[in-house]
C-alpha positions as CSV (number, residue, x, y, z in Angstrom):
1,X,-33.8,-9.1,-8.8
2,X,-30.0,-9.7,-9.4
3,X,-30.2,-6.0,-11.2
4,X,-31.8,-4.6,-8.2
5,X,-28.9,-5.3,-6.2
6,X,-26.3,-4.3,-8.6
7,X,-28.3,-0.7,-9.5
8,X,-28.3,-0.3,-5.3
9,X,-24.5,-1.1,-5.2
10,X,-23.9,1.3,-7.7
11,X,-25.9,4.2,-6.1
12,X,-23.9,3.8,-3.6
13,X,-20.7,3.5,-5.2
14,X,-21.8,7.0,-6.5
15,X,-22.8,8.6,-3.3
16,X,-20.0,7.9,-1.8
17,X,-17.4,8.9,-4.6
18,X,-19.9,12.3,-4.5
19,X,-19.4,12.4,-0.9
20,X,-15.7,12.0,-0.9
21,X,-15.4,14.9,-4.0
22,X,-17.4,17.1,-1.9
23,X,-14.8,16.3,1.4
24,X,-11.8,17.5,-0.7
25,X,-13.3,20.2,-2.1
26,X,-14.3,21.7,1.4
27,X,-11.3,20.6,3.1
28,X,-9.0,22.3,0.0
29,X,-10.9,25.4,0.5
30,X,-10.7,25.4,4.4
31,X,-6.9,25.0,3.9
32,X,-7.1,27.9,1.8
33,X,-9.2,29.9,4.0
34,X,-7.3,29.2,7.1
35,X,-4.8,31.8,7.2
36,X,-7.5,34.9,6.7
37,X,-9.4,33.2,9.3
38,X,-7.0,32.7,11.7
39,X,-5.7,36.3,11.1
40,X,-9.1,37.5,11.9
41,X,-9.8,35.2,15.2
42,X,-6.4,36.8,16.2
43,X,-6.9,40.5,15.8
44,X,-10.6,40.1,17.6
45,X,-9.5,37.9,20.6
46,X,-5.6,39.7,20.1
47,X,-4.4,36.1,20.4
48,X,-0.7,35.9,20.0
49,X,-0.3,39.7,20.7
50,X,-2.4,40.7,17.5
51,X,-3.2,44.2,17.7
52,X,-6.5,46.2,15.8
53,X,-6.1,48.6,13.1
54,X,-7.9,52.1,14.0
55,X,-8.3,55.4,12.2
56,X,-9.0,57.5,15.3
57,X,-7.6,57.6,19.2
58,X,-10.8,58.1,21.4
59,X,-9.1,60.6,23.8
60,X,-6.7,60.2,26.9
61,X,-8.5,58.9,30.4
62,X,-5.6,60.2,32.1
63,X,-4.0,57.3,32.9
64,X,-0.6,56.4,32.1
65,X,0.7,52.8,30.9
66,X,4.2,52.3,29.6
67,X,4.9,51.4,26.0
68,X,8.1,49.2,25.8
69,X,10.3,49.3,22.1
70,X,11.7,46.6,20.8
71,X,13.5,45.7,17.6
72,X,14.9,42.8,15.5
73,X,16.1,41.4,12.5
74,X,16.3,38.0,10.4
75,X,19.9,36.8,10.3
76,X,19.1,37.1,6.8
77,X,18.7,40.8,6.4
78,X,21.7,42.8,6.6
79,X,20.0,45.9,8.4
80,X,19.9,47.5,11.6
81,X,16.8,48.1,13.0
82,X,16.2,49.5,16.9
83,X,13.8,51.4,18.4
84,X,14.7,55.5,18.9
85,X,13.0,54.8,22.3
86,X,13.2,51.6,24.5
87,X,10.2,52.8,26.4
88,X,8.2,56.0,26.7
89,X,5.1,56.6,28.7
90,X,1.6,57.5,27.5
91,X,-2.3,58.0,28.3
92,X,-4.5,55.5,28.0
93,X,-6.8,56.5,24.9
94,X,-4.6,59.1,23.5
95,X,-2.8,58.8,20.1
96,X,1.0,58.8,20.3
97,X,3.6,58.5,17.7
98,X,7.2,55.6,17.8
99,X,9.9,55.9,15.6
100,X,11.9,53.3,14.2
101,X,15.5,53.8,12.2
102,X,16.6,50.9,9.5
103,X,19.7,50.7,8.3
104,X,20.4,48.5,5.0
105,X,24.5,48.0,6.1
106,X,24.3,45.2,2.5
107,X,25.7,46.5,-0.6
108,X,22.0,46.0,-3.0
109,X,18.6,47.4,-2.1
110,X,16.9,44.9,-0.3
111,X,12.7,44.9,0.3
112,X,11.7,43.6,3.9
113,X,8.2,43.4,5.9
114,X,8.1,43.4,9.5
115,X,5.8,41.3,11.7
116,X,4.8,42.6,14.8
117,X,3.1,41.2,18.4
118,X,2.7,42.7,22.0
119,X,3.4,41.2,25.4
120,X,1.8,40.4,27.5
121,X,-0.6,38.9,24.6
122,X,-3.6,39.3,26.5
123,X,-3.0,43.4,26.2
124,X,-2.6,42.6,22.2
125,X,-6.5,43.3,21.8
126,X,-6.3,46.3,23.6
127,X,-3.1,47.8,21.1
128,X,-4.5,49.6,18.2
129,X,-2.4,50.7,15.1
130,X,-3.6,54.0,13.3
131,X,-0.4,53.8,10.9
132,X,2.6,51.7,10.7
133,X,5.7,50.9,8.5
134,X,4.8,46.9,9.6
135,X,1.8,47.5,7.0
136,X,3.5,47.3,3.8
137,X,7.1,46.2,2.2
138,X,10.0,48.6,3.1
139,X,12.6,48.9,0.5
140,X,16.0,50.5,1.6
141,X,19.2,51.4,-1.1
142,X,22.8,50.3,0.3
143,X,23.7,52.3,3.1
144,X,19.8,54.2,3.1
145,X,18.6,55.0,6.7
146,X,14.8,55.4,7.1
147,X,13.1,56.6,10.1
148,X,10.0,54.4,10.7
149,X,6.8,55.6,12.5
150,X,4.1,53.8,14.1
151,X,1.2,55.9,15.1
152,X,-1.0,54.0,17.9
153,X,-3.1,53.8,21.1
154,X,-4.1,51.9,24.2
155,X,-8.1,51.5,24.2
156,X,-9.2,52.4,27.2
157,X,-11.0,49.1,27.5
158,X,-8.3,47.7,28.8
159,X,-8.7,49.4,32.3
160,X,-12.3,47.4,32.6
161,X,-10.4,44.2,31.6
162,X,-10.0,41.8,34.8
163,X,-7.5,40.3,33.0
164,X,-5.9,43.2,32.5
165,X,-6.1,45.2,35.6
166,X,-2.4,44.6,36.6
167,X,-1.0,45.2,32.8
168,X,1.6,48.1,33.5
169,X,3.9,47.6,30.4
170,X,3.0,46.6,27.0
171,X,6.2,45.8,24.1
172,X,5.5,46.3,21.2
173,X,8.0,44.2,19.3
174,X,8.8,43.9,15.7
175,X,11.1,41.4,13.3
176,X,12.2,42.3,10.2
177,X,12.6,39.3,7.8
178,X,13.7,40.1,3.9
179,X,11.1,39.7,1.1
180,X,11.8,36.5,-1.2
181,X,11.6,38.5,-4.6
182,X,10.6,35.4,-6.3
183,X,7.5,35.3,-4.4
184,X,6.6,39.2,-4.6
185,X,7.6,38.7,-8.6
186,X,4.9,36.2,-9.3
């Protein structure tokens, strides 16, 4: 009888180490997966002021909306970045085209990547990139200038949007933070 009880302890004592293996593993890999999810919540819902990738504009509805520029830098990243437009005007649905200009004003190439969101954020799902220099590293030589583009377009969606209806202006704002080379080198 006295084994019974000592075989049931142990089964248990088992279980629940096998339980608790099985919590770290899925909480590890939740931690891991995390960011990619988050990402993708934010570019369906546009949370934040995510915007979608596109390949394609689906044509102007003849409305206008106002596209606001804006620009910034780490304190850490010795360039100038602005916008060749603080705002410019466009259809709804139809593909336009931005320019940026960076200036590295350091005395060594330096590698930075921009992040990007839109205000108001609720417009953010609505914002669709077709290219942009915010989708890979930009490198710049001492004293290099580089013109920027970002090719996008409203979706026309947004006009059937309650939430929306009011949106007149949407910024599209970007920092620039340098790339830590140790990082990139591994």
């Amino acid at each position: 009888m006295r084994g019974d009880g000592a075989r049931g302890a142990k089964a248990r004592t088992t279980r629940t180490v096998v339980l608790a293996v099985l919590g770290v593993c899925f909480m590890t890999g939740l931690a891991f997966a995390s960011v990619p999810l988050y990402r993708l919540f934010c570019q369906a819902t546009g949370l934040n002021g995510t915007t979608n990738r596109g390949l394609a504009a689906p044509g102007s509805v003849h409305r206008p909306i106002t596209i606001a520029f804006d620009a910034n830098t780490s304190p850490k990243l010795p360039w100038r970045f602005v916008p060749e437009q603080e705002q410019e005007t466009v259809e709804i649905g139809a593909r336009d085209m931005a320019f940026f200009t960076a200036t590295n004003r350091g005395a060594q190439a330096v590698t930075g990547t921009a992040t990007y969101n839109v205000t108001p954020a609720i417009a953010g799902k609505y914002f669709t990139k077709i290219q942009c220099f915010c989708f890979t590293q930009q490198t710049l030589k001492p004293g290099e200038t580089q013109r920027m583009p970002v090719i996008f377009f409203v979706d026309p969606k947004i006009l059937t949007d309650p939430d929306t209806r009011d949106v007149e202006t949407i910024t599209l704002s970007y920092t620039f933070y340098p790339v830590d080379s140790a990082k990139t080198a591994s």
